[in-house]
N, CA and C atoms as an extended XYZ file, in Angstrom:
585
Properties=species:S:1:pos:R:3:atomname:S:1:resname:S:1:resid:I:1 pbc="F F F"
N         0.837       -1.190        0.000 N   UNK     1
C         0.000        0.000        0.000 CA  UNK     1
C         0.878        1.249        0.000 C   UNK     1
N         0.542        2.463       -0.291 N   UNK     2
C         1.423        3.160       -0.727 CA  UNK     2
C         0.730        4.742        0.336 C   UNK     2
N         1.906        4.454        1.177 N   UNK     3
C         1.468        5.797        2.587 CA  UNK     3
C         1.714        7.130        1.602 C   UNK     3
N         1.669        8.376        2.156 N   UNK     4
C         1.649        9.254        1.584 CA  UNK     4
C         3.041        9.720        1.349 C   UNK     4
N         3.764        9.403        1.724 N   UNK     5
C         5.223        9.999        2.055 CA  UNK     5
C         6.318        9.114        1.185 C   UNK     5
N         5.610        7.855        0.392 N   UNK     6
C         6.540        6.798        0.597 CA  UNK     6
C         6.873        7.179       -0.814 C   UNK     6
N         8.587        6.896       -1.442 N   UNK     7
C         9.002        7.258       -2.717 CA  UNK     7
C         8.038        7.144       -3.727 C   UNK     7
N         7.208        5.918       -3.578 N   UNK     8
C         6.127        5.683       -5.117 CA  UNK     8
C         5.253        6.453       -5.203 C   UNK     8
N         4.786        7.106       -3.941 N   UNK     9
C         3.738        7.701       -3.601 CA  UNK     9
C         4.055        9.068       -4.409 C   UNK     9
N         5.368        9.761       -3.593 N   UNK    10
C         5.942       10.957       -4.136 CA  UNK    10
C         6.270       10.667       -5.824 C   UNK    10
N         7.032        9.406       -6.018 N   UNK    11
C         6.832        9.981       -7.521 CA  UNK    11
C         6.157       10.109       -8.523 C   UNK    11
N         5.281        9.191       -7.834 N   UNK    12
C         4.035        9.490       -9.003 CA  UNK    12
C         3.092       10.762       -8.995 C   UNK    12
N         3.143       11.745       -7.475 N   UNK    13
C         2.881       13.192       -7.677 CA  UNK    13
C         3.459       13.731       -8.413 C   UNK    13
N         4.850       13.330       -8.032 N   UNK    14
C         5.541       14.322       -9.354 CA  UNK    14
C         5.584       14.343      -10.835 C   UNK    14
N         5.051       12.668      -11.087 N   UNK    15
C         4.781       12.688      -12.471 CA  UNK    15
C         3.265       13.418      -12.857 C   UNK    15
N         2.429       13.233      -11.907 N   UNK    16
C         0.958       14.003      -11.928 CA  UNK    16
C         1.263       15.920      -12.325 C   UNK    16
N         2.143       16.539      -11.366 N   UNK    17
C         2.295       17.269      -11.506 CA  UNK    17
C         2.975       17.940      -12.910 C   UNK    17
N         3.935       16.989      -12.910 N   UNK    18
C         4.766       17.155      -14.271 CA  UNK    18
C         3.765       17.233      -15.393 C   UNK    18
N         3.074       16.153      -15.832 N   UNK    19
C         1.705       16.164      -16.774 CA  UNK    19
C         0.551       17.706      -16.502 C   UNK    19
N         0.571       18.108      -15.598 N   UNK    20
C        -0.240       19.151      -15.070 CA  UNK    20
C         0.232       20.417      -15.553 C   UNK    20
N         1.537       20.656      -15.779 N   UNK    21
C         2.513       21.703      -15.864 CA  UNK    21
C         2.385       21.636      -17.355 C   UNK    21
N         2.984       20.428      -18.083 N   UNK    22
C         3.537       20.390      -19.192 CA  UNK    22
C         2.335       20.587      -19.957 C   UNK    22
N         0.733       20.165      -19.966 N   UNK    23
C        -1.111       20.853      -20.327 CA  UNK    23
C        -0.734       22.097      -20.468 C   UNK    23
N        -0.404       22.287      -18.902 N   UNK    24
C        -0.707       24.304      -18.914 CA  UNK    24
C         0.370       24.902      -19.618 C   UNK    24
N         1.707       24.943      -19.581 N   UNK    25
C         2.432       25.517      -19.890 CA  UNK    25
C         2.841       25.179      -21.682 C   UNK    25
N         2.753       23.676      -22.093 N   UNK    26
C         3.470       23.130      -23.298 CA  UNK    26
C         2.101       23.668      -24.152 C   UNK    26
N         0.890       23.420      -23.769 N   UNK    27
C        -0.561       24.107      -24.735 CA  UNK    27
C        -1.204       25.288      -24.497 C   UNK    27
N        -0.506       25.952      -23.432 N   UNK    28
C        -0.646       27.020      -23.020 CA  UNK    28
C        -2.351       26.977      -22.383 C   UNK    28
N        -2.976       25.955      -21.777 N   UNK    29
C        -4.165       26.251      -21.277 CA  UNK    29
C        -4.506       26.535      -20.504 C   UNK    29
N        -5.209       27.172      -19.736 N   UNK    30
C        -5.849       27.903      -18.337 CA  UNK    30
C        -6.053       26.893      -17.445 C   UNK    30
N        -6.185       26.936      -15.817 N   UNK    31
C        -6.304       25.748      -15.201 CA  UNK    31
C        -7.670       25.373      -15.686 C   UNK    31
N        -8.699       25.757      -15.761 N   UNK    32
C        -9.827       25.680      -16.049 CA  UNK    32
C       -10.138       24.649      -17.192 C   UNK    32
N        -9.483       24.669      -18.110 N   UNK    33
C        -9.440       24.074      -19.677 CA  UNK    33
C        -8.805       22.525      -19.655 C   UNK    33
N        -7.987       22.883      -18.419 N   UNK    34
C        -7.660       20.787      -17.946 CA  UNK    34
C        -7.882       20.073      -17.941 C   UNK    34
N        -7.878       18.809      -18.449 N   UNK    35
C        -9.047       17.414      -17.473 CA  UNK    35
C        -7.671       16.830      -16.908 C   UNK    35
N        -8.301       15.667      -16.157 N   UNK    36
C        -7.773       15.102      -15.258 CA  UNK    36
C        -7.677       13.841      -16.513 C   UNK    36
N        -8.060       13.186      -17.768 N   UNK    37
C        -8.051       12.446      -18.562 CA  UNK    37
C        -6.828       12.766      -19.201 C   UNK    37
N        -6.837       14.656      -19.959 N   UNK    38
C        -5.345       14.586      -20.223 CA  UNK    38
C        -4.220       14.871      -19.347 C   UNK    38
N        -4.252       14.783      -18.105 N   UNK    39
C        -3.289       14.326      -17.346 CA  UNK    39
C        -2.955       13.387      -16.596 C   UNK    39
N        -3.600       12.310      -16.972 N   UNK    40
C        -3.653       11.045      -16.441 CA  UNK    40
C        -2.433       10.401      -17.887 C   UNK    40
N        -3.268       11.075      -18.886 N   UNK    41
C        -2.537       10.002      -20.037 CA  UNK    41
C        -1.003       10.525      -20.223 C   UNK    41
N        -0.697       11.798      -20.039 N   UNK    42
C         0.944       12.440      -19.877 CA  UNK    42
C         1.707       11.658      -18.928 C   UNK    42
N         0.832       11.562      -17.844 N   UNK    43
C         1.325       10.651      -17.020 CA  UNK    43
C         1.645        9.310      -16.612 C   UNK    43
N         0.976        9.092      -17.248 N   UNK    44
C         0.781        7.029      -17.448 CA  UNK    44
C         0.311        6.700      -16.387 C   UNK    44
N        -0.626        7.375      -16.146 N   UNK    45
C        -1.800        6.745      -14.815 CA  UNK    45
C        -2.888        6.755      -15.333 C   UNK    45
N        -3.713        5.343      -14.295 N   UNK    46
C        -5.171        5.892      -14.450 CA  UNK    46
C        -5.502        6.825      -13.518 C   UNK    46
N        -7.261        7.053      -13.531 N   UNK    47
C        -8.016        7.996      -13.248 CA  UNK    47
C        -7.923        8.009      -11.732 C   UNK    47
N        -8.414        6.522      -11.272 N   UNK    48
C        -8.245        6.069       -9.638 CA  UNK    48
C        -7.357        6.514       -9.064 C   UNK    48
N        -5.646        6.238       -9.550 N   UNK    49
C        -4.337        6.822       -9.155 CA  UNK    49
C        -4.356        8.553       -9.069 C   UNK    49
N        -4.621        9.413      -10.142 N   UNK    50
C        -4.785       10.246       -9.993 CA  UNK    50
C        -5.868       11.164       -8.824 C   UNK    50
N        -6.935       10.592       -8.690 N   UNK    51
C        -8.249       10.606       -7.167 CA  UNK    51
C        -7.694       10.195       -5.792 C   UNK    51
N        -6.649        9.329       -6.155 N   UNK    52
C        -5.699        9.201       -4.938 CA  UNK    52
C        -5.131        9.923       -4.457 C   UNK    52
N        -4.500       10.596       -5.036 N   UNK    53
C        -3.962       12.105       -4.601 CA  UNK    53
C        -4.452       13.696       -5.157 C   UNK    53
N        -5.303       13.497       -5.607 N   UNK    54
C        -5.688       14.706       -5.556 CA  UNK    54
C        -7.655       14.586       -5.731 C   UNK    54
N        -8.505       15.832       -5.688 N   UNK    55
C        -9.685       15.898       -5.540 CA  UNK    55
C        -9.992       16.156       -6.531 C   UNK    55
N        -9.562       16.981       -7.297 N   UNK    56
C        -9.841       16.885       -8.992 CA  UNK    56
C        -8.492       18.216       -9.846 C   UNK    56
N        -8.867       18.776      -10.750 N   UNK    57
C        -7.739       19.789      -11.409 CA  UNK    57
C        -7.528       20.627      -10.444 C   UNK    57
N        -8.962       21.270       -9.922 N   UNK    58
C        -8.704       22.211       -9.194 CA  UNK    58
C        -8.008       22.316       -7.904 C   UNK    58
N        -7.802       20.966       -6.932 N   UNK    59
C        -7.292       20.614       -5.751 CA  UNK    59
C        -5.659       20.927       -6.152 C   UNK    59
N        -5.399       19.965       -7.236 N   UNK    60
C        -4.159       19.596       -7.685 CA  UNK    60
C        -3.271       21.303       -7.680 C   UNK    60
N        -4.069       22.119       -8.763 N   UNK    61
C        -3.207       23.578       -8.533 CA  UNK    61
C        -3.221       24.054       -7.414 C   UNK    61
N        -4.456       23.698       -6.540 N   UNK    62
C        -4.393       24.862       -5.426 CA  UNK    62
C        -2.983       24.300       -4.234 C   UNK    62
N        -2.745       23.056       -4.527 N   UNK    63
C        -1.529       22.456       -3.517 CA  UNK    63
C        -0.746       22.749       -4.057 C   UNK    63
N         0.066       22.775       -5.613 N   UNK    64
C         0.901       23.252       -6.270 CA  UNK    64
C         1.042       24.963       -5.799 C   UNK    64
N        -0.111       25.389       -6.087 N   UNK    65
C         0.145       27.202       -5.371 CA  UNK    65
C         0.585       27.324       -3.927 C   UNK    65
N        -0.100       25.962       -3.248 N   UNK    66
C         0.390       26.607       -1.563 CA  UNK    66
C         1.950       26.194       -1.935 C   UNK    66
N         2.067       25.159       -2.623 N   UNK    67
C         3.658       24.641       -2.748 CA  UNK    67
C         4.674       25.712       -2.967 C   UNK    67
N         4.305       26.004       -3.743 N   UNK    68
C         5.336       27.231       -4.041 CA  UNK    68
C         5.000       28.491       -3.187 C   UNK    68
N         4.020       29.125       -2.949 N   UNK    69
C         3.458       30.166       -1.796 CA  UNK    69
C         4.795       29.897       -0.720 C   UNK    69
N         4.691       28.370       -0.058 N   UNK    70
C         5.175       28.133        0.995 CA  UNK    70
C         6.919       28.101        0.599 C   UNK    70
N         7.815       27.812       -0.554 N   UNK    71
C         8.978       27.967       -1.086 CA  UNK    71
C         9.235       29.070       -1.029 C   UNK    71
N         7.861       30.251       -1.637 N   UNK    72
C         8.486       31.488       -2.258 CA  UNK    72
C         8.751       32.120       -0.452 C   UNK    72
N         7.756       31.754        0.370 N   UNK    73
C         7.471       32.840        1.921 CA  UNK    73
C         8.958       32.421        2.559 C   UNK    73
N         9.776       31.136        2.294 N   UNK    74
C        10.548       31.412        3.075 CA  UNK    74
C        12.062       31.921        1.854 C   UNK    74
N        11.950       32.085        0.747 N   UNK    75
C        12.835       33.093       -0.014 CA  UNK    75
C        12.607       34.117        0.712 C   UNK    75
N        11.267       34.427        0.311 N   UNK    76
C        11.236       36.078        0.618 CA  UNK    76
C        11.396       36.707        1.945 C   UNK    76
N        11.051       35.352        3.408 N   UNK    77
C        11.447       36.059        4.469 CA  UNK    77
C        13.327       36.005        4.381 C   UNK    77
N        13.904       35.125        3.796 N   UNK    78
C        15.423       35.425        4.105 CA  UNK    78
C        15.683       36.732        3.525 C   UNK    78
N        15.370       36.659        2.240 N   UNK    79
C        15.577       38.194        2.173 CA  UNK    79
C        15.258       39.374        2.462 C   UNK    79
N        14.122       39.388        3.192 N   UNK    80
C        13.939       40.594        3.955 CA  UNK    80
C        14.230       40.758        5.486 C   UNK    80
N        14.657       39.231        6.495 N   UNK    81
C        15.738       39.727        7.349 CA  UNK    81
C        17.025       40.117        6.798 C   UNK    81
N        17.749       39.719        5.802 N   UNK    82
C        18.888       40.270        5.246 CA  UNK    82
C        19.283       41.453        4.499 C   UNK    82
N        17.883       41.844        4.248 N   UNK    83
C        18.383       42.894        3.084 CA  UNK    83
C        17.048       44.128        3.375 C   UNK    83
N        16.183       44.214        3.964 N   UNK    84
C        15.057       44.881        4.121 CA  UNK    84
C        13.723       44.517        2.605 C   UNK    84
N        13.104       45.658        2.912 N   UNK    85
C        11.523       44.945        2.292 CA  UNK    85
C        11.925       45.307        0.610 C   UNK    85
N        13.289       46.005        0.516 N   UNK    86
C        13.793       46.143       -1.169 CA  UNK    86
C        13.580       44.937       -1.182 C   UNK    86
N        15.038       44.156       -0.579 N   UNK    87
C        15.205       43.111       -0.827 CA  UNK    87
C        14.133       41.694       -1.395 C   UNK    87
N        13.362       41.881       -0.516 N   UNK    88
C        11.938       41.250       -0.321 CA  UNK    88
C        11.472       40.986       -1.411 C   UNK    88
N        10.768       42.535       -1.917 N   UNK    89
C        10.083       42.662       -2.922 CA  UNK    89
C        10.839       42.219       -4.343 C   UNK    89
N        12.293       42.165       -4.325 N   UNK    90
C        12.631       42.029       -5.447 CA  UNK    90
C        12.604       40.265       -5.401 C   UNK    90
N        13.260       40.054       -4.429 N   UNK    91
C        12.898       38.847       -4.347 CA  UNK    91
C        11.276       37.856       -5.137 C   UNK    91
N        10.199       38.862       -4.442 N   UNK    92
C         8.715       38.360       -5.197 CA  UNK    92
C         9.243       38.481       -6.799 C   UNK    92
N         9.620       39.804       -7.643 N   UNK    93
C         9.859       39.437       -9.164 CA  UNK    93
C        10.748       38.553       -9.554 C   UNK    93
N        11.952       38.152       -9.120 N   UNK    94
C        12.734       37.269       -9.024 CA  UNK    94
C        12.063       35.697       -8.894 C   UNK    94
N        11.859       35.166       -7.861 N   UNK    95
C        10.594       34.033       -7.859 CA  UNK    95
C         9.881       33.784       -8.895 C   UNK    95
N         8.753       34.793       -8.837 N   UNK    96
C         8.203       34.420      -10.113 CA  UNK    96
C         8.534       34.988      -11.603 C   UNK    96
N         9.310       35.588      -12.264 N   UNK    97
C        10.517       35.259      -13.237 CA  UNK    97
C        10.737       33.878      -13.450 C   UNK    97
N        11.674       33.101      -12.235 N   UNK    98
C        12.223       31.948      -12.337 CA  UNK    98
C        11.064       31.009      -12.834 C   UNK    98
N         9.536       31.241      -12.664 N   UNK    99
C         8.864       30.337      -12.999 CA  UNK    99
C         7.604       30.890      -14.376 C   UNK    99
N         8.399       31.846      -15.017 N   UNK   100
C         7.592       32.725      -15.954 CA  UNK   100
C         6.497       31.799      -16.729 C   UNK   100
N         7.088       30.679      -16.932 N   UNK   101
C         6.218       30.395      -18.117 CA  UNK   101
C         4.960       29.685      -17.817 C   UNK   101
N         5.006       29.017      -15.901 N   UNK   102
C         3.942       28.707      -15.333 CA  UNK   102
C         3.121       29.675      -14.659 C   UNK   102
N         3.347       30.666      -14.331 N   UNK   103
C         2.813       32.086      -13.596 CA  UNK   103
C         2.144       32.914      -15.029 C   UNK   103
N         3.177       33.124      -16.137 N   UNK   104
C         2.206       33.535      -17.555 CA  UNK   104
C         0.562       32.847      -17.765 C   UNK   104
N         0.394       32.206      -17.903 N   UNK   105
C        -0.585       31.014      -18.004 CA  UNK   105
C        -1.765       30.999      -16.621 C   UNK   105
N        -0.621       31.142      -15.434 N   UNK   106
C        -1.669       31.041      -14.446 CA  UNK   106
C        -2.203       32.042      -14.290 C   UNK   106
N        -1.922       33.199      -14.486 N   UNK   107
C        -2.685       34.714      -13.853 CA  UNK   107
C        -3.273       35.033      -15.598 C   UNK   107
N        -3.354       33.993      -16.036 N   UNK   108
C        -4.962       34.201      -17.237 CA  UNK   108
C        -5.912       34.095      -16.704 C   UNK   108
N        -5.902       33.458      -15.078 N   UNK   109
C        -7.714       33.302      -14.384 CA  UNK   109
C        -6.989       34.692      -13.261 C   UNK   109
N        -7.927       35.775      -13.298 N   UNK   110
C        -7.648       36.598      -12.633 CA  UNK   110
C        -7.281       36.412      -11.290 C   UNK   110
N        -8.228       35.593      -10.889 N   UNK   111
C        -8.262       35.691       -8.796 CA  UNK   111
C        -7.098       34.851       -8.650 C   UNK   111
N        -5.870       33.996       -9.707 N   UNK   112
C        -5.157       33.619       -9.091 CA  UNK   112
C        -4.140       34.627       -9.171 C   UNK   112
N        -3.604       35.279       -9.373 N   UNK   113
C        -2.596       36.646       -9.693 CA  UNK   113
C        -3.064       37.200       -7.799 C   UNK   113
N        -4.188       37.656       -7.862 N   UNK   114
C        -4.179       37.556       -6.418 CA  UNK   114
C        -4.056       36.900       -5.473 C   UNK   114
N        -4.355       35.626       -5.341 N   UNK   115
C        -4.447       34.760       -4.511 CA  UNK   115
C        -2.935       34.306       -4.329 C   UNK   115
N        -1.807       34.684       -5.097 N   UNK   116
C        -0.585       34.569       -5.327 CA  UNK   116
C         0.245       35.177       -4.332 C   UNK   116
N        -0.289       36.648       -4.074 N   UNK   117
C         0.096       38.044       -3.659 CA  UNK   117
C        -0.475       37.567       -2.177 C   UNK   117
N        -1.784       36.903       -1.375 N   UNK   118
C        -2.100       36.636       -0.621 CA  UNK   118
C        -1.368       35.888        0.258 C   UNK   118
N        -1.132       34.578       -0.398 N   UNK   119
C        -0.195       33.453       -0.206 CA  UNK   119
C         1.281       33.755        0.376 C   UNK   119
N         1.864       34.944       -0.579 N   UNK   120
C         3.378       35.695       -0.460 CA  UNK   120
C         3.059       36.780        0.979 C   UNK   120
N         1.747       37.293        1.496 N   UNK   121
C         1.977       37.957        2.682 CA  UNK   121
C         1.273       37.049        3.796 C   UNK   121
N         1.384       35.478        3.624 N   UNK   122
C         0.912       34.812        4.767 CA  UNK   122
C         1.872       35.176        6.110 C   UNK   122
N         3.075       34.976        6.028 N   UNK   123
C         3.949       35.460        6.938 CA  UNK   123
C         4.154       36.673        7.437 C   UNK   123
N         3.554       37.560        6.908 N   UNK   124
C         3.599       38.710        7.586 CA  UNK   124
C         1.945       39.418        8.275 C   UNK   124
N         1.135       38.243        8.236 N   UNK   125
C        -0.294       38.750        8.555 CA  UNK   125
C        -0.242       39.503        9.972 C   UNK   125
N         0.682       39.032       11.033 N   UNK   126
C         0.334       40.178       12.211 CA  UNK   126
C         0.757       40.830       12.000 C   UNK   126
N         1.915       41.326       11.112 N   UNK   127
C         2.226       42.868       10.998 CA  UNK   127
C         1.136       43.226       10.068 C   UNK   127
N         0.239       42.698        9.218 N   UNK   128
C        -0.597       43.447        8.280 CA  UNK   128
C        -1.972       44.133        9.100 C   UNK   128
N        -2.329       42.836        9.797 N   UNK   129
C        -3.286       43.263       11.003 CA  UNK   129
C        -3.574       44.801       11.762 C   UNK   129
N        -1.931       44.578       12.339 N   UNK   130
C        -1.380       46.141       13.118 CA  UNK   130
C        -1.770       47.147       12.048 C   UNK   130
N        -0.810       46.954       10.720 N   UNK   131
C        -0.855       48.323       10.094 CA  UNK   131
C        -2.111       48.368        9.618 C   UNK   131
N        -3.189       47.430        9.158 N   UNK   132
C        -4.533       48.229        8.633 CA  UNK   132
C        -5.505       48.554        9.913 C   UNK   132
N        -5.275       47.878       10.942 N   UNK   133
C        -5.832       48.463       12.099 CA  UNK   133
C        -5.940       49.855       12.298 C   UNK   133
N        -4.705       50.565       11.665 N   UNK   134
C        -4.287       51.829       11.911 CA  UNK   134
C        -5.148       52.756       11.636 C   UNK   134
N        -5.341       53.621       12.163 N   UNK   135
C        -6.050       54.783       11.455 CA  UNK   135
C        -5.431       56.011       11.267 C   UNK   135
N        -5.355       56.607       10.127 N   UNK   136
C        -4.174       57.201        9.647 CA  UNK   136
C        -5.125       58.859        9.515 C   UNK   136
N        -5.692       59.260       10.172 N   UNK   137
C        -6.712       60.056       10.490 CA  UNK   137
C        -7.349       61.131        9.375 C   UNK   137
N        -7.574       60.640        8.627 N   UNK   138
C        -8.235       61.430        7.705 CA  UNK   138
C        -9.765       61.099        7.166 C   UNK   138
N       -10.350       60.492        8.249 N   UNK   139
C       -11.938       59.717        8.340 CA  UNK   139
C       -12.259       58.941        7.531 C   UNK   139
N       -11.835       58.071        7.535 N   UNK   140
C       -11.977       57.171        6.134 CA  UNK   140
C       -11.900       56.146        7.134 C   UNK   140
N       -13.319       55.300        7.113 N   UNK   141
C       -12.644       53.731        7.670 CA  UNK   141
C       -12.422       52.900        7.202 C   UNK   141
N       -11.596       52.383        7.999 N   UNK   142
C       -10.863       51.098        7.131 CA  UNK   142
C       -10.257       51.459        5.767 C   UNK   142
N        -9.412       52.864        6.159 N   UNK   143
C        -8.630       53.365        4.841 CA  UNK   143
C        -7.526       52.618        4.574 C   UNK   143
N        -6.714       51.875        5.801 N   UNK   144
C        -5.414       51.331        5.636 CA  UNK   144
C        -5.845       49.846        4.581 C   UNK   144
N        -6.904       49.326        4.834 N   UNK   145
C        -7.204       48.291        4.211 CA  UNK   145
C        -7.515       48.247        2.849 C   UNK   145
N        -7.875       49.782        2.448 N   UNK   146
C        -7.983       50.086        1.160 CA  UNK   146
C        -6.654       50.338        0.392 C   UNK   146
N        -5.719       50.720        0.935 N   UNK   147
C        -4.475       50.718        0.997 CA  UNK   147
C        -3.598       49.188        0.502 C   UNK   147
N        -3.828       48.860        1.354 N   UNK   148
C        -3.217       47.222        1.189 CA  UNK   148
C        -3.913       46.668       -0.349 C   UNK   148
N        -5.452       46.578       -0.540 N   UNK   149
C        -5.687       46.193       -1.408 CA  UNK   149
C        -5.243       46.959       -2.910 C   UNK   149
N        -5.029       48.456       -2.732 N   UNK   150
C        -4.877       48.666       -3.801 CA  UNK   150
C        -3.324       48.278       -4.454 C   UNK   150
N        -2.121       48.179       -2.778 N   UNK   151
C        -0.874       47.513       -3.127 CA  UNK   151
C        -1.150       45.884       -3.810 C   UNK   151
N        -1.402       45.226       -3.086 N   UNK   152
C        -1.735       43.562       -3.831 CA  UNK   152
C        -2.052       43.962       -5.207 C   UNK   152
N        -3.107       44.149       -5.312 N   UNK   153
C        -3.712       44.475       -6.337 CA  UNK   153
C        -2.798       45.021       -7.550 C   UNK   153
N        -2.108       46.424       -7.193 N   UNK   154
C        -1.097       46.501       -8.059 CA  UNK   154
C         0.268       45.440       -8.385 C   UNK   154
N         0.087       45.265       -6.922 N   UNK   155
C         1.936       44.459       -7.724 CA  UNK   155
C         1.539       42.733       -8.353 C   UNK   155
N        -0.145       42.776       -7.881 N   UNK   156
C        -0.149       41.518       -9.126 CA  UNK   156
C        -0.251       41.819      -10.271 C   UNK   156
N        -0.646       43.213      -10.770 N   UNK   157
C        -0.876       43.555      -12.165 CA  UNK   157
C         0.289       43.867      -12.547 C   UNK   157
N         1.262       44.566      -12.198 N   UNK   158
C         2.707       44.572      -12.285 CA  UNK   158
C         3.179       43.255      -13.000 C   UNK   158
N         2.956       41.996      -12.226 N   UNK   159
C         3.738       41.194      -12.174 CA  UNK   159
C         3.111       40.411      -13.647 C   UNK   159
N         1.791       40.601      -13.533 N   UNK   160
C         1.062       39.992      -15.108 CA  UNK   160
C         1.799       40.807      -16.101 C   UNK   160
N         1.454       42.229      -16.392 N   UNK   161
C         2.533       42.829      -17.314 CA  UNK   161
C         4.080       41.994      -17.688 C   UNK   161
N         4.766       42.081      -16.822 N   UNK   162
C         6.245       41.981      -16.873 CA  UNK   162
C         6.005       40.217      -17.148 C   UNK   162
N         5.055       39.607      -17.174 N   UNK   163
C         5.700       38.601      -17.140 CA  UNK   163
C         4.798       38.117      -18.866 C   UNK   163
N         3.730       39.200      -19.333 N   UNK   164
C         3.845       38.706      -20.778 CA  UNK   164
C         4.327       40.034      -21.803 C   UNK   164
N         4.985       41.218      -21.202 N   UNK   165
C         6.012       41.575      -22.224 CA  UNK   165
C         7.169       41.236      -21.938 C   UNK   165
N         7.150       39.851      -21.795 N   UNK   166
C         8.668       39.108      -21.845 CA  UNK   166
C         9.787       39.633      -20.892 C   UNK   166
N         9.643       39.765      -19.465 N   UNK   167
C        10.417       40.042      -18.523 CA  UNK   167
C        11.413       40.522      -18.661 C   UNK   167
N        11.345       41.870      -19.249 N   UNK   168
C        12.850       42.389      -19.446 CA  UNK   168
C        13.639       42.915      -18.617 C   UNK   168
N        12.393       44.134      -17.737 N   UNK   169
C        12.941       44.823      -16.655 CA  UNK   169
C        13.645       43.763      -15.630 C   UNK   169
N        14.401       44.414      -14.976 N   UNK   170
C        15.011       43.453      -13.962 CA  UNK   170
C        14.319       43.517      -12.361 C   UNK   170
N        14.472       42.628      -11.471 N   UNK   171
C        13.690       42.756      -10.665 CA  UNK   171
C        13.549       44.193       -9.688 C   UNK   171
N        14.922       44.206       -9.894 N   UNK   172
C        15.677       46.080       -9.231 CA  UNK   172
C        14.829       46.968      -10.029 C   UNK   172
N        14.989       46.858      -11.341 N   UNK   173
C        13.430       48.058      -12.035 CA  UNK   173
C        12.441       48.149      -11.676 C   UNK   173
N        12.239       47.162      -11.405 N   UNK   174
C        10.314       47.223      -11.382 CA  UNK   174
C         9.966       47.319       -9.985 C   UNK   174
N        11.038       47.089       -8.981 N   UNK   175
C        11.249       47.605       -7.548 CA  UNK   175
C        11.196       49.091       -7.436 C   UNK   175
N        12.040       49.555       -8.561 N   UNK   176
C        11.964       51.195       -8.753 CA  UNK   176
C        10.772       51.843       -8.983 C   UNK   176
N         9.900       51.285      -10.121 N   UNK   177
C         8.951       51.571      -10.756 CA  UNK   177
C         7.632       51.833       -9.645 C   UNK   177
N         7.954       50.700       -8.702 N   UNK   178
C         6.597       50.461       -8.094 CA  UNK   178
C         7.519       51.548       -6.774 C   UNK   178
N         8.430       51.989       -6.152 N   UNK   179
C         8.747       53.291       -5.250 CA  UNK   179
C         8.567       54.233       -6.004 C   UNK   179
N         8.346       54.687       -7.256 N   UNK   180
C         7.869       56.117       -8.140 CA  UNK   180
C         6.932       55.544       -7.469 C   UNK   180
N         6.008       54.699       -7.979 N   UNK   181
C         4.161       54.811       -7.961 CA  UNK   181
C         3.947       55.756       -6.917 C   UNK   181
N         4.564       55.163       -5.450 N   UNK   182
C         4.515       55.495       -4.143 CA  UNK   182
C         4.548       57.256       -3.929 C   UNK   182
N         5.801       57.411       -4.681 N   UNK   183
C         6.376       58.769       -4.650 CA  UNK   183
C         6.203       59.939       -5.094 C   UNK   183
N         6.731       61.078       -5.550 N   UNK   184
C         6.333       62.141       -5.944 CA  UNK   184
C         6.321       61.993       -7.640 C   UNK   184
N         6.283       61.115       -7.731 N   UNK   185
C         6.628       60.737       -9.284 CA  UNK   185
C         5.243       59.908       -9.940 C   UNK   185
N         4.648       59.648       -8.839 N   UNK   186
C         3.373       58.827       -9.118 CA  UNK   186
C         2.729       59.292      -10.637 C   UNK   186
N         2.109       57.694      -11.082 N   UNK   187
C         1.351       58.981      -12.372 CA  UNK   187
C         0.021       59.446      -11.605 C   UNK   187
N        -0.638       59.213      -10.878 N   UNK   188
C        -1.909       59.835      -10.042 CA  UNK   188
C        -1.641       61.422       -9.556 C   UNK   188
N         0.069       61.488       -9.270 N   UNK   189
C         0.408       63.003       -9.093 CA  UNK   189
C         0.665       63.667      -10.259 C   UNK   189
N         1.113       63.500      -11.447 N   UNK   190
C         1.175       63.464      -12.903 CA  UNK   190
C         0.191       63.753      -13.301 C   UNK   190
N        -0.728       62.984      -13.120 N   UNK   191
C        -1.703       63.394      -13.599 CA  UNK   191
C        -2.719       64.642      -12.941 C   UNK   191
N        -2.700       64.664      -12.052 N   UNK   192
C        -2.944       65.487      -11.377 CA  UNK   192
C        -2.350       66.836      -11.626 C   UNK   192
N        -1.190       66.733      -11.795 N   UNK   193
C        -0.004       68.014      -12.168 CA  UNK   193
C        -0.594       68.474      -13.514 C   UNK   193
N        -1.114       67.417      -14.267 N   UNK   194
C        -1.096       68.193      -15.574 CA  UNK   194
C        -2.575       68.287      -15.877 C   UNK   194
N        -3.847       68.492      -15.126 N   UNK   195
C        -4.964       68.670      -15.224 CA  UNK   195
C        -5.021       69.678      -14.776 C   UNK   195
């Protein structure tokens, strides 16, 4: 019988997965557009084997996302005890760069581009807590939270950009790009300037 942990067990996830990757990425299809038929047959499993470890397409990515979520959170915390939240952040374009051609493909279903960005601030939720708790006094409630969402929000759209006009900027650019947004350089102040 084959425990969860045991080599046959693991490699035949990895061949599941491998077949899962090579759908999305080699035909370029959305998770959505999957079956579990053509990744059974990439794989040289049946259907049963495949229900064995996973609940259907959709189970299969969402463990693949915590998989990497949970790889990328402890990149990104080394680099931001080592280097501060630059570091960090460049780190997030860096990460997913390294995996462009599965992240291209995946943030074609919108809510995962977010759910990405979610995953990457699991480790820092009590500091997120504190700071949207905050009230930054200009009567707006729950302004800090509007805040946060409009950051996620941007640096997943950021990260969709850069990653289908062919990742040129480097992760240090687009680190830059997104401290203008912040700054006096914003285009919201730009625009503003020139209305």
């Amino acid at each position: 019988m084959n425990k969860p942990n045991n080599k046959r067990s693991r490699d035949t996830d990895e061949a599941i997965i491998r077949a899962a990757f090579e759908v999305m990425v080699g035909e370029g299809k959305p998770v959505s557009k999957i079956t579990v038929r053509e990744i059974c047959e990439l794989a040289g499993i049946n259907r049963s084997t495949f229900y064995a470890h996973y609940l259907d397409v959709y189970d299969l990515f969402e463990k693949v996302e915590r998989h990497m979520a949970e790889e990328f959170a402890e990149s990104f915390l080394g680099h931001f005890h080592s280097g501060g939240i630059q570091a960090a952040l460049e780190s997030v374009f860096a990460f997913v760069g390294s995996y462009a051609d599965f992240y291209k493909i995946y943030f074609k279903e919108v809510s995962h581009a977010a759910n990405i960005i979610s995953c990457m601030m699991g480790p820092f939720q009590e500091q997120i807590e504190k700071l949207i708790s905050q009230d930054p006094g200009h009567g707006v409630e729950d302004e800090m939270l509007y805040h946060l969402t409009f950051f996620t929000a941007g640096v997943a759209a950021m990260l969709n950009h850069w990653l289908h006009t062919g990742c040129k900027e480097t992760p240090s650019q687009l680190f830059d790009v997104l401290l203008r947004e912040y700054g006096p350089h914003s285009l919201l102040r730009t625009w503003l300037l020139a209305g």
